[in-house]
C-alpha positions as CSV (number, residue, x, y, z in Angstrom):
1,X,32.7,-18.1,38.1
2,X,30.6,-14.6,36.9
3,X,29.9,-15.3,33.2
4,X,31.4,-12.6,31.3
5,X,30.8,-11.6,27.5
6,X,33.6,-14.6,26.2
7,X,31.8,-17.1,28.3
8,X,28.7,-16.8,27.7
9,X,26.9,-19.1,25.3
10,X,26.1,-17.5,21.9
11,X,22.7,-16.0,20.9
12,X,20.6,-18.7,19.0
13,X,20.4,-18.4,15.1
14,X,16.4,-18.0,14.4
15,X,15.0,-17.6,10.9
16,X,11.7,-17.0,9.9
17,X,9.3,-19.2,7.3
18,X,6.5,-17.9,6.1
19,X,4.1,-20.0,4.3
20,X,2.9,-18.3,0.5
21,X,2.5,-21.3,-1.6
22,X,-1.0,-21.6,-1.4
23,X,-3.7,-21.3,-4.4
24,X,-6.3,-19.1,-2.0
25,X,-8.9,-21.4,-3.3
26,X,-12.2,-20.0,-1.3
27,X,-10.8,-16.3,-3.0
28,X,-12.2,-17.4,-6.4
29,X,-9.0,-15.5,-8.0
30,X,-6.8,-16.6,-10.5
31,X,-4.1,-14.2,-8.9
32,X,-1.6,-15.7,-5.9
33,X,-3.3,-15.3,-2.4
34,X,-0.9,-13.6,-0.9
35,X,-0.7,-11.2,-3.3
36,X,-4.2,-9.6,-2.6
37,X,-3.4,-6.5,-1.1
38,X,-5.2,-4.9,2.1
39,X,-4.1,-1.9,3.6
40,X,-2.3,-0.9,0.0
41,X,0.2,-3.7,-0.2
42,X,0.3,-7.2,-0.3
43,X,-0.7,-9.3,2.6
44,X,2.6,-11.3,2.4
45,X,4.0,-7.7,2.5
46,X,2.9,-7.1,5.4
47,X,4.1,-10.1,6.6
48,X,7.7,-10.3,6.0
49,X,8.0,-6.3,7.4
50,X,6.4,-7.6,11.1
51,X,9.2,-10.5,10.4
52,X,12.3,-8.0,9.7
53,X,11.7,-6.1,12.6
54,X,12.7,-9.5,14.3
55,X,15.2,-10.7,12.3
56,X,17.3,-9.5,10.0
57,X,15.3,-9.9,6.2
58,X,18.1,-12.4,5.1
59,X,16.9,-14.5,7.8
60,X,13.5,-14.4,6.7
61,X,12.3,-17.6,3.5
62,X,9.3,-17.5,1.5
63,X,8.1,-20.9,0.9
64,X,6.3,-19.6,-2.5
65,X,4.9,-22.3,-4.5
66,X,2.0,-21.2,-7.1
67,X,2.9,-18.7,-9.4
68,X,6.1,-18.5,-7.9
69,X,8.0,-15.9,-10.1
70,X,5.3,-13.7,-9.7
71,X,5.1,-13.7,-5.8
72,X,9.2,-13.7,-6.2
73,X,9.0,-10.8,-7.9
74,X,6.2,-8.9,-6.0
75,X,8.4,-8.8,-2.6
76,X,12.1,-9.5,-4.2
77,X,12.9,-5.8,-2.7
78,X,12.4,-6.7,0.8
79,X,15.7,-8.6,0.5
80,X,14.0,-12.4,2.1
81,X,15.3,-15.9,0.7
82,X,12.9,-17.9,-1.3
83,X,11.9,-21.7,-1.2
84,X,10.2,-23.3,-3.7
85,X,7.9,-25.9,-2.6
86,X,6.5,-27.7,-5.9
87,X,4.1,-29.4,-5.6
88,X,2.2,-28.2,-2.6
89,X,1.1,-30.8,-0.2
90,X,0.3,-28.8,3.5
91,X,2.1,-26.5,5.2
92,X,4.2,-29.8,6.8
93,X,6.3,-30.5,3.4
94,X,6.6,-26.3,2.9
95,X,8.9,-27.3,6.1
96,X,10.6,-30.5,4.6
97,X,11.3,-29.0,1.5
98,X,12.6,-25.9,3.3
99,X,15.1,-28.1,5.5
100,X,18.5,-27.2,3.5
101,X,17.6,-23.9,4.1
102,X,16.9,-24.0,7.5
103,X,20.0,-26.0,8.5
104,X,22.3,-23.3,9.5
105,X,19.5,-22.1,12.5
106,X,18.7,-23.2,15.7
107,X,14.8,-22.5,15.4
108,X,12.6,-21.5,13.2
109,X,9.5,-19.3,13.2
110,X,6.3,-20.5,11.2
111,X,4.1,-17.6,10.1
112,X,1.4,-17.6,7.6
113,X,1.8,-15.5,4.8
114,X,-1.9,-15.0,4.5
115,X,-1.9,-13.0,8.2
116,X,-1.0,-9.8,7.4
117,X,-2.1,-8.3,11.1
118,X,0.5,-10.3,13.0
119,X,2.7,-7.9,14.8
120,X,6.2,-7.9,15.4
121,X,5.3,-7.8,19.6
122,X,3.7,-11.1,19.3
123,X,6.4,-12.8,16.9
124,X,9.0,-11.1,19.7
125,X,7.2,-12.6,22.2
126,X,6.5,-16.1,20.6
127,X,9.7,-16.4,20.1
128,X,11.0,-15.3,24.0
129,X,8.7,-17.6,25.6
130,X,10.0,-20.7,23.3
131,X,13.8,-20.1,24.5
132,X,12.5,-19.4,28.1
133,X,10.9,-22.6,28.1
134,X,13.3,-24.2,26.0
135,X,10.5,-25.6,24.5
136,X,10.9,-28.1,21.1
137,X,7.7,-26.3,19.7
138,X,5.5,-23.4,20.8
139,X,2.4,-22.3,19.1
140,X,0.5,-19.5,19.6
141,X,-3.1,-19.8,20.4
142,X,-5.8,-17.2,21.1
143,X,-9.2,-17.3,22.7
144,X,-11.9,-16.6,20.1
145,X,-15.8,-15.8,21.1
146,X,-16.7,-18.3,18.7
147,X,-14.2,-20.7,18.2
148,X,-16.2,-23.3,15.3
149,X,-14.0,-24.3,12.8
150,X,-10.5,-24.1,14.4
151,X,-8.7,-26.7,16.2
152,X,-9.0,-26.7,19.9
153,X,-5.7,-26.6,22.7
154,X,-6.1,-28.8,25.4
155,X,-3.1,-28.1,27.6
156,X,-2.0,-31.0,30.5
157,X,-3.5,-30.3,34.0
158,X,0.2,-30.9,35.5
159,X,1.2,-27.8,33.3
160,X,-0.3,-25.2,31.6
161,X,2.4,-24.2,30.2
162,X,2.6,-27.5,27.9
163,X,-0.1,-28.6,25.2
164,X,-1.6,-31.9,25.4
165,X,-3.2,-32.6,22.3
166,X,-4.7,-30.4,19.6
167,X,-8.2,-31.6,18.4
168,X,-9.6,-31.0,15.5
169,X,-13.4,-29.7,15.3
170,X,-14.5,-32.5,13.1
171,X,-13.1,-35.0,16.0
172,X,-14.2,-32.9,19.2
173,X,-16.5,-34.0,21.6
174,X,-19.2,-31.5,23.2
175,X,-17.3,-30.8,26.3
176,X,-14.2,-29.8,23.9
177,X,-16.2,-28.0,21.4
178,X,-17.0,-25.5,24.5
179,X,-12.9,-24.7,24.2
180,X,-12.1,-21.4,23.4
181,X,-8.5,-21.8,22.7
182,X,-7.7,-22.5,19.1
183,X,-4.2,-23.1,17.2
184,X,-3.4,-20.0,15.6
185,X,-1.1,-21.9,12.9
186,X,1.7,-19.9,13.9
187,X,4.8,-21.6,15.8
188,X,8.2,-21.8,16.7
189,X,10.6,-25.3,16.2
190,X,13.6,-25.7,17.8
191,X,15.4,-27.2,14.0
192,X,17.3,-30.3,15.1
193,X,14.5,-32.1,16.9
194,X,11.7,-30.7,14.6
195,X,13.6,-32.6,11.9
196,X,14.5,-35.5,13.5
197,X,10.5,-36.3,14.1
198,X,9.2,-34.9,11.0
199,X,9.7,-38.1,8.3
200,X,6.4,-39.5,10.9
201,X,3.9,-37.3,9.6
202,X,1.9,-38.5,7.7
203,X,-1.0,-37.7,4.7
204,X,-3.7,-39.7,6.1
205,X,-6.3,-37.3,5.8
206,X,-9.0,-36.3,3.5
207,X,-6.6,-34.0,1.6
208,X,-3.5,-36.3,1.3
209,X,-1.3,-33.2,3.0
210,X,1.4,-33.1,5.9
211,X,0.1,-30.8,8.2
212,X,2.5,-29.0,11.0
213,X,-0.6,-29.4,13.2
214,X,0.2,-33.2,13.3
215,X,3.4,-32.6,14.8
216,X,2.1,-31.7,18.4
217,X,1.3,-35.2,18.6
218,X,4.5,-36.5,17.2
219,X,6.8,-34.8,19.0
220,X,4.8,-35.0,22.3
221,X,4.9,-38.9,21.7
222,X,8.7,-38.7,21.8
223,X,8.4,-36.5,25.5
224,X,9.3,-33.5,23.5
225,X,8.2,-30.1,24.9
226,X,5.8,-28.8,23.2
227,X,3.9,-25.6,24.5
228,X,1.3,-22.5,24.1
229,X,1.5,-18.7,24.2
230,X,-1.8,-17.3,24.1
231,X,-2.3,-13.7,22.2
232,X,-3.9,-10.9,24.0
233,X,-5.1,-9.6,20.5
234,X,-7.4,-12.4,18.7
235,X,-7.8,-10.4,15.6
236,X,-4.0,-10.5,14.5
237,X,-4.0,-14.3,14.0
238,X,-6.9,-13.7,11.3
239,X,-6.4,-15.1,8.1
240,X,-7.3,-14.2,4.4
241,X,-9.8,-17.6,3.1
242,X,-12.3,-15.9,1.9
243,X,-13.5,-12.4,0.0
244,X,-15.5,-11.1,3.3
245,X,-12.0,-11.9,5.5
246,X,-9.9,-10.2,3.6
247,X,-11.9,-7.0,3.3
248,X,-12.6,-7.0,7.0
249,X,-8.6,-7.2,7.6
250,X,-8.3,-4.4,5.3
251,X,-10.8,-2.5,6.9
252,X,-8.8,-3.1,10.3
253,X,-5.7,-2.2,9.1
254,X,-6.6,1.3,7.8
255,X,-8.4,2.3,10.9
256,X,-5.2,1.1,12.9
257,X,-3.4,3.2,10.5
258,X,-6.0,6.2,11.1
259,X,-6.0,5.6,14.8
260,X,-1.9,5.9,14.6
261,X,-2.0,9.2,12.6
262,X,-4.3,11.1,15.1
263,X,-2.7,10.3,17.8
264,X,0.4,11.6,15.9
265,X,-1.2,15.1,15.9
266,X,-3.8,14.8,12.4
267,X,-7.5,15.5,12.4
268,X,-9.6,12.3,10.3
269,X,-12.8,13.5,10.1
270,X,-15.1,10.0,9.7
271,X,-12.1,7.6,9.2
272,X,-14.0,4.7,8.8
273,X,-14.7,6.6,5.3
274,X,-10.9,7.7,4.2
275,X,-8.9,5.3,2.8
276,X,-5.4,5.5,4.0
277,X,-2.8,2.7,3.3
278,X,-0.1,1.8,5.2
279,X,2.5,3.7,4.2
280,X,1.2,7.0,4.2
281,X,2.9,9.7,6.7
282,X,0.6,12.9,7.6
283,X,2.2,16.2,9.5
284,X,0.6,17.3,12.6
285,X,-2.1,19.9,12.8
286,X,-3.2,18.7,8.9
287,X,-6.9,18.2,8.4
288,X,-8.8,15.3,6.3
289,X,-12.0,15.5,5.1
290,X,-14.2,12.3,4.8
291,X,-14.0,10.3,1.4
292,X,-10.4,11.1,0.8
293,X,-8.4,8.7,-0.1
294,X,-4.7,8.6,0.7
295,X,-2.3,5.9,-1.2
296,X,1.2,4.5,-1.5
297,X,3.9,6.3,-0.5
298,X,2.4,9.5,-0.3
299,X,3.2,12.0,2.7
300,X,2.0,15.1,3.3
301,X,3.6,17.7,5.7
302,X,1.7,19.9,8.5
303,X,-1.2,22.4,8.7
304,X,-2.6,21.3,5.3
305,X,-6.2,20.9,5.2
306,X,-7.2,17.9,2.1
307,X,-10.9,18.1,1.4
308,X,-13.4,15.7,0.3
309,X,-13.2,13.1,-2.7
310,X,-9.5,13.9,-3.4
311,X,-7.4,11.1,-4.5
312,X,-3.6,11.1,-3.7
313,X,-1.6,8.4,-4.9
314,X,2.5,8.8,-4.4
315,X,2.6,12.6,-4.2
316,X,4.4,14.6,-1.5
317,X,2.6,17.5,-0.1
318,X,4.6,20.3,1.7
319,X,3.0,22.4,4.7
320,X,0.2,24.6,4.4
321,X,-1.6,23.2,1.7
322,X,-4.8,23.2,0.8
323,X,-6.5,20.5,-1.2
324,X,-9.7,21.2,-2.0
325,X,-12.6,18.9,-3.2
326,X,-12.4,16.5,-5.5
327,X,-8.9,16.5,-6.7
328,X,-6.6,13.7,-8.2
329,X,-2.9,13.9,-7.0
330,X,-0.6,11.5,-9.1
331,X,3.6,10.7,-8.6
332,X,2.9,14.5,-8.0
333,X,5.1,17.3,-5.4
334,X,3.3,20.5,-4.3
335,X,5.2,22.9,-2.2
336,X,4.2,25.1,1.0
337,X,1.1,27.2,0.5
338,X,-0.6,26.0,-2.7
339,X,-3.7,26.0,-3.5
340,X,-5.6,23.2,-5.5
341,X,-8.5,22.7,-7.1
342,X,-11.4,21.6,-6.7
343,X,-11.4,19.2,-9.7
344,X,-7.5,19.8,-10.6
345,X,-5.9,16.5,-11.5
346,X,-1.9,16.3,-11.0
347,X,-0.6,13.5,-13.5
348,X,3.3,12.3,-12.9
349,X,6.1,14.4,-12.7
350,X,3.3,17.6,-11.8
351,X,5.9,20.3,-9.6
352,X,3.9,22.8,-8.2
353,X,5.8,25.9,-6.5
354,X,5.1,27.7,-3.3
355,X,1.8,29.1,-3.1
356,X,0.9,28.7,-6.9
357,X,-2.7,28.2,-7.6
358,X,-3.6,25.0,-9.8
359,X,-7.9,25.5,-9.7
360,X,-10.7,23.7,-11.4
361,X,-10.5,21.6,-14.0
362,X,-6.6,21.9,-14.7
363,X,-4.7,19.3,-15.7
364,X,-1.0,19.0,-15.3
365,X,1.2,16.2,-16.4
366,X,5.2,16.5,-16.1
367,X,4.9,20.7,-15.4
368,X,6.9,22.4,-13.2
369,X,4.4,25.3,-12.0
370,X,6.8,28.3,-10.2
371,X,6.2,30.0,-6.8
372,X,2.7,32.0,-6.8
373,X,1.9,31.3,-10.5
374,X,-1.5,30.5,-11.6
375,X,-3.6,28.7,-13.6
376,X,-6.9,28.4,-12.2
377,X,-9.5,27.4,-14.8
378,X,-9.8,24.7,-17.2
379,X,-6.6,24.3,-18.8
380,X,-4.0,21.5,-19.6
381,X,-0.5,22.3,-19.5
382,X,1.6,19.5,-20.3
383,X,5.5,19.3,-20.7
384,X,6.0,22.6,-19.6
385,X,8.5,24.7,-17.6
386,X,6.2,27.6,-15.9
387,X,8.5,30.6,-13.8
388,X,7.4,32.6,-11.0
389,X,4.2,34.9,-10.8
390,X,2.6,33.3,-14.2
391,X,-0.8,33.9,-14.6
392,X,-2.3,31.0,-17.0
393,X,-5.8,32.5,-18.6
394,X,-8.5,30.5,-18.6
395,X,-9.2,27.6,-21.6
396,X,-5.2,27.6,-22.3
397,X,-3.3,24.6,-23.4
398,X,0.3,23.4,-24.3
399,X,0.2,21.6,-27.2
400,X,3.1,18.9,-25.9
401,X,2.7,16.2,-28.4
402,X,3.2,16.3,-32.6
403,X,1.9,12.9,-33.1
404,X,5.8,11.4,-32.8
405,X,7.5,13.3,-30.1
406,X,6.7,15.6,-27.1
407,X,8.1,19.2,-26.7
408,X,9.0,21.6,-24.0
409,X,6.7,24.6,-23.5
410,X,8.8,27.6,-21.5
411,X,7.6,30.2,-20.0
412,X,9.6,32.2,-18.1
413,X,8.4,34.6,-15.1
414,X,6.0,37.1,-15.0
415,X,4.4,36.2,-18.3
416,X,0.8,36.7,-18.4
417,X,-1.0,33.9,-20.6
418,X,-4.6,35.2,-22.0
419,X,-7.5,33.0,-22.1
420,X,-8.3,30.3,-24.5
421,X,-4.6,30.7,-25.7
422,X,-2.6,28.0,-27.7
423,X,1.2,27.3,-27.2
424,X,2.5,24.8,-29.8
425,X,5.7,23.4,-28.3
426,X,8.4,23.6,-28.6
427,X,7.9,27.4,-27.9
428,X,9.7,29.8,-25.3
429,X,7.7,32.8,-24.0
430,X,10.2,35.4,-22.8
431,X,9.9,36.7,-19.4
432,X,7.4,39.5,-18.5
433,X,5.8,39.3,-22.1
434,X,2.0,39.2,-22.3
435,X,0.1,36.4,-25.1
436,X,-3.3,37.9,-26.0
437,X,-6.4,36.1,-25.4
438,X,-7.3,32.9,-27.7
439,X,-3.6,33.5,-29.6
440,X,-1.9,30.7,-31.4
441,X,1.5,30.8,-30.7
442,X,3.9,28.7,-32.7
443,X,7.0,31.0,-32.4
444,X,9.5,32.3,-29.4
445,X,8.0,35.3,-27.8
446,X,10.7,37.8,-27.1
447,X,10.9,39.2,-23.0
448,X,8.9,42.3,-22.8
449,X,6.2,41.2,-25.7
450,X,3.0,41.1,-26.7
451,X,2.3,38.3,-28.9
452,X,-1.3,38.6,-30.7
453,X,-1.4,35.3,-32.9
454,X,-5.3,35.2,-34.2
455,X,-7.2,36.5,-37.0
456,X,-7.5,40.4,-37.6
457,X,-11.2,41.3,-36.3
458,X,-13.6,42.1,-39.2
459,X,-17.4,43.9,-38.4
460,X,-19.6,44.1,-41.5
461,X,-22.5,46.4,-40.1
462,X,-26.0,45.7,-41.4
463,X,-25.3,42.0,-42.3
464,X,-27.2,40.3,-40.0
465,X,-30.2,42.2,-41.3
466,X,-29.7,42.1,-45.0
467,X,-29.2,38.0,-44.1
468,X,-32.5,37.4,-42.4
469,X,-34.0,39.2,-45.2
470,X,-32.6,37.1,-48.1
471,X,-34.1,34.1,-45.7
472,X,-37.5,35.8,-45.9
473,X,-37.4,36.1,-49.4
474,X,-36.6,32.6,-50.1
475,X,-39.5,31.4,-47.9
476,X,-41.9,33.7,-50.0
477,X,-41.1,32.5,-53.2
């Protein structure tokens, strides 16, 4: 009889565990390991996103253990379970303490929370091989150049498939130590015989833990299947121990990042010098300079050229801009064909319009600049509501803050600001109106003004003489 969609047996219920409990002891930080961030997020981040692409994130458990609340907290929007493991004794109790958990599934995928270059192709693929083999455990193993340190994989000569015994380097004899093939640490159980075996492991070891390694052994004692898929890709089982390991990951993961944007259609000039983090998006046919760096969520559209030593944290950058050196984007939004810098730094809530001009050493901090406006030399405007085709003189600044409160500058469109000029908010200046150079301005400015707001000019011809003389004098005397 065909087998038809009612007959056919369901799909098996996988979750995901990923081990986060750990202190990150060789890190010499006070701070959770998995929290230590390469690529601009944290490693577990990484993590769990390579695990939701295979299961759905409800299906996904953080065993979290030191400063739990604060790795809780750190990756709480991903939507993944928790389980506490308290106290932490090997990545073999993270599983006996997770069992209620688990019991609903039929197997269970081990990752390490410390990993953060694991893709979602090799977890898919771990997992296949395990239900194709209906294996009772599958780990995945990788050939390394030099393999010192890590457990080796001796597989049985009947199969190749299956996995003898893993030995440890400590215990390896010459012959073995010439292995290649290590334990990755990451693995797939099938739930009901995992449990049934794992009350035999056992702590003897030099740091009194239950270690997953150990059950291998166990379960291939009891004629259980146990198995190996080997990674084409050694460097994505790499792990974060110490300082120098976790920069080289993050030093991976942004030229992966970098390699993925130019073939997307973006020039990186010297990308080994940007720093790009993961979730950046960058339009085709834009341009980046070496040194820039490019962080959080920020995207920036097509044909924008972003020059050297600019920062961009968060911001959203329309098409056709053009960043120029040294500027500092924050929580910032520029639209099409603006021009900044160099040297202008964009503090939150910073709007700049189509084509305005923001130039060196201009600050901006919750302004919303309007389309071809100006203000192109060292100014602050702060609190403001700019119109279109504003030209901001030189040396002017919004006085936003009263010691208490901050206040709205407005000015509407067409207003020319002179240089070195003073708005004490809250102030309106009306539309088309002109503020003379190094003016004070502390009240509304009517549309079609001039407001002059600065002492009357006074010359007194022949002082400077009569001065120098009286200074003569007194030297005589």
């Amino acid at each position: 009889m065909p087998k038809t969609e009612k007959n056919l047996p369901p799909a098996p219920r996988i979750a995901i565990a990923i081990m986060a409990a750990g202190k990150g002891t060789r890190l010499k930080s006070k701070h959770p390991k998995v929290l230590h961030e390469v690529g601009g997020k944290p490693l577990l981040a990484h993590v769990i996103a390579a695990a939701a692409k295979i299961v759905p994130p409800r299906d996904v458990y953080a065993i979290i253990g030191h400063e739990a609340d604060r790795v809780r907290d750190a990756v709480a929007h991903t939507g993944v379970g928790f389980v506490l493991q308290q106290p932490q004794r090997g990545t073999g109790h993270a599983l006996m303490v997770a069992r209620e958990a688990l019991a609903p599934y039929d197997h269970v995928i081990v990752l390490s929370g410390d990993a953060p270059l694991i893709t979602p192709e090799t977890i898919g693929k771990l997992r296949d091989f395990h239900l194709a083999q209906k294996a009772v455990m599958t780990m995945l193993t990788a050939d390394l150049e030099n393999p010192a340190g890590y457990g080796r994989v001796l597989r049985k000569a009947s199969n190749r498939n299956e996995v003898r015994v893993i030995v440890e380097e400590k215990s390896a004899t010459p012959a073995q130590k010439k292995i290649r093939e290590i334990n990755s640490g990451f693995y797939v159980f099938a739930i009901k015989p995992f449990y049934a075996h794992i009350g035999a492991l056992s702590t003897d070891n030099p740091h009194q833990e239950y270690y997953l390694t150990d059950m291998a052994g166990l379960l291939g004692k009891a004629k259980a299947k146990v198995i190996a898929c080997k990674t084409g890709n050694p460097a994505e089982i790499l792990g974060s121990n110490t300082r120098a390991e976790l920069v080289e990951i993050d030093r991976l993961i942004r030229l992966a990042k970098c390699r993925q944007l130019m073939a997307d259609g973006a020039t990186i000039f010297y990308p080994e010098t940007c720093v790009i983090d993961s979730e950046v998006a960058i339009g085709a046919d834009t341009t980046i300079e070496p040194f820039v760096q490019l962080l959080g969520k920020t995207r920036v559209g097509s044909d924008c050229r972003i020059r050297s030593y600019s920062v961009i944290r968060n911001s959203q950058i329309a098409d056709g801009v053009t960043i120029r050196p040294g500027c500092i984007l924050d929580d910032a939004q520029v639209e099409s064909g603006a021009i900044l810098g160099p040297y202008s730094h964009l503090r939150p809530g910073s709007e700049i319009g189509e084509g305005a001009h923001v130039g060196n050493f201009v600050e901006t901090k919750k302004v919303r600049l309007g389309k071809g406006s100006k203000a192109n030399h060292l100014t602050y405007l702060g609190d403001a509501e700019i119109g279109a085709g504003v030209n901001i003189g030189a040396g002017t600044i919004t006085c936003n803050y009263d010691g208490v409160n901050k206040h709205t500058t407005v000015i509407e469109d067409d207003v020319f600001v002179g240089s070195d000029s003073t708005l004490v908010a809250p102030v309106r200046i009306g539309k088309g109106s002109y503020v003379a150079a190094a003016s004070c301005v502390t009240e509304d400015v009517p549309s079609g003004s001039l407001a002059v707001a600065r002492a009357r000019q006074i010359v007194k011809e022949g002082w400077a003489q009569e001065k120098r003389k009286a200074q003569i004098a007194r030297k005589t005397k």
